[in-house]
N, C-alpha and C positions, 0 to 999 in steps of 0.2 A: 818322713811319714807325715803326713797333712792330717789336721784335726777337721778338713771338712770332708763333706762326705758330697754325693750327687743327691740332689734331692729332686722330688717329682712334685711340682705344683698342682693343687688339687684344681679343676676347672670343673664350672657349672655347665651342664647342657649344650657340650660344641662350642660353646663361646671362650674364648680366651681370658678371662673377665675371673681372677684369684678366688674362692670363698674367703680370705681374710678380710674380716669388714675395715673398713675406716678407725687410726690409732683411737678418734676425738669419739668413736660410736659407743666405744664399750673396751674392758682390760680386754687385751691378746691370752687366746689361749698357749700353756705352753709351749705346744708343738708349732702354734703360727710363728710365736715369737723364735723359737730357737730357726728356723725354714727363714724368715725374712733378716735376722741376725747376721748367719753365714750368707745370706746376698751380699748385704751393709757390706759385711767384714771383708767379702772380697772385694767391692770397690772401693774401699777404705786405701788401698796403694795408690800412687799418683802415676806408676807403670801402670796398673792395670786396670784403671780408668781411663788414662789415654790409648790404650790398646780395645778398650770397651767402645768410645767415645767413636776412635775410630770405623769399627764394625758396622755398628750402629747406623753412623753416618756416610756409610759406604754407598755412592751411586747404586749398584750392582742388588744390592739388601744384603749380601755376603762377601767377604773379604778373603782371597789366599795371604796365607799367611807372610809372603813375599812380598806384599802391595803394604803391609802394616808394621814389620820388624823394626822399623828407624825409628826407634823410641829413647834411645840415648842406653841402651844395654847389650849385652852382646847375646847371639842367638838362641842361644841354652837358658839362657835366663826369660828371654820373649816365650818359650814355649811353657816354663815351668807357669807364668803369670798367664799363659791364656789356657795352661791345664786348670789352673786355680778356678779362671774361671768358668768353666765348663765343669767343672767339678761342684760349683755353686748351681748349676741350673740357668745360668745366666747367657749362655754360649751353647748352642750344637754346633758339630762337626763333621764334613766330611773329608775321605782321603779322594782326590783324583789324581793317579799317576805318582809323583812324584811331592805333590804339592797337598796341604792341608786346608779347608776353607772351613769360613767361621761366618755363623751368623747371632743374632740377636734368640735367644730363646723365645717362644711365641708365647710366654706368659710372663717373661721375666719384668718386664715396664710395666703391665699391666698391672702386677702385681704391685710393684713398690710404689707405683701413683697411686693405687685407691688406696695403700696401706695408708699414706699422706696425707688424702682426702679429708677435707671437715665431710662428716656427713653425719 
C-alpha cells in the first residue's frame, strides 16, 4: 500500500502555470507543501527519475511503456515506479491495445520550476 495518493494540480485560467508561488516569495501553505513534497518524493528514486527523464525526453512527447523498461530492473518493478509516478501527478496514461503509454503531466514541471523560482 503506497503512502502517496494522485493529486490534482490546482491551475490558473487555462494556463498550466501551479498557484504555488515561488519557495523564496513567501512560507508554503500546507496543503502546497505536502502536493509538491509527494512530486520531490517520487522523483527522489534514481529508477524513477530515469524512467521520468526518459518520458519527458521522448521525441513522441509520450512513451510506451516498451520504448522505456531497460532501466536496469525487471518489468514488475518498471510498472510499480511508473505507477508511483502517475500516482504523484507527474505522469498520465493511456492503455492502446496491448501497450501502456506515458506522458509528462501538463502541470507537473510547471509546477516544480516556479516552485524553485526566486521570485
Amino acid at each position: 500500500m503506497s503512502n502517496l495518493e494522485t493529486l490534482e494540480l490546482p491551475l490558473i485560467a487555462g494556463d498550466v502555470t501551479p498557484c504555488c508561488p515561488p519557495v523564496t516569495s513567501a512560507a508554503l501553505s500546507e496543503a502546497d507543501s505536502v502536493r509538491m513534497a509527494t512530486m520531490f518524493k517520487a522523483l527522489a528514486d534514481p529508477v524513477r527519475l530515469r524512467l521520468f527523464s526518459r518520458i519527458a525526453s521522448h521525441p513522441a512527447g509520450e512513451a510506451c511503456v516498451c520504448d522505456i523498461q531497460d532501466v536496469g530492473v525487471s518489468q514488475p518493478t518498471v510498472s510499480h515506479h511508473l505507477k508511483k509516478l502517475r500516482d504523484a501527478g507527474l505522469l498520465t496514461s493511456e492503455r492502446r491495445g496491448t501497450w501502456v503509454y506515458y506522458r509528462v503531466g501538463p502541470a507537473a514541471l510547471p509546477a516544480m520550476a516556479r516552485l524553485l523560482t526566486t521570485g
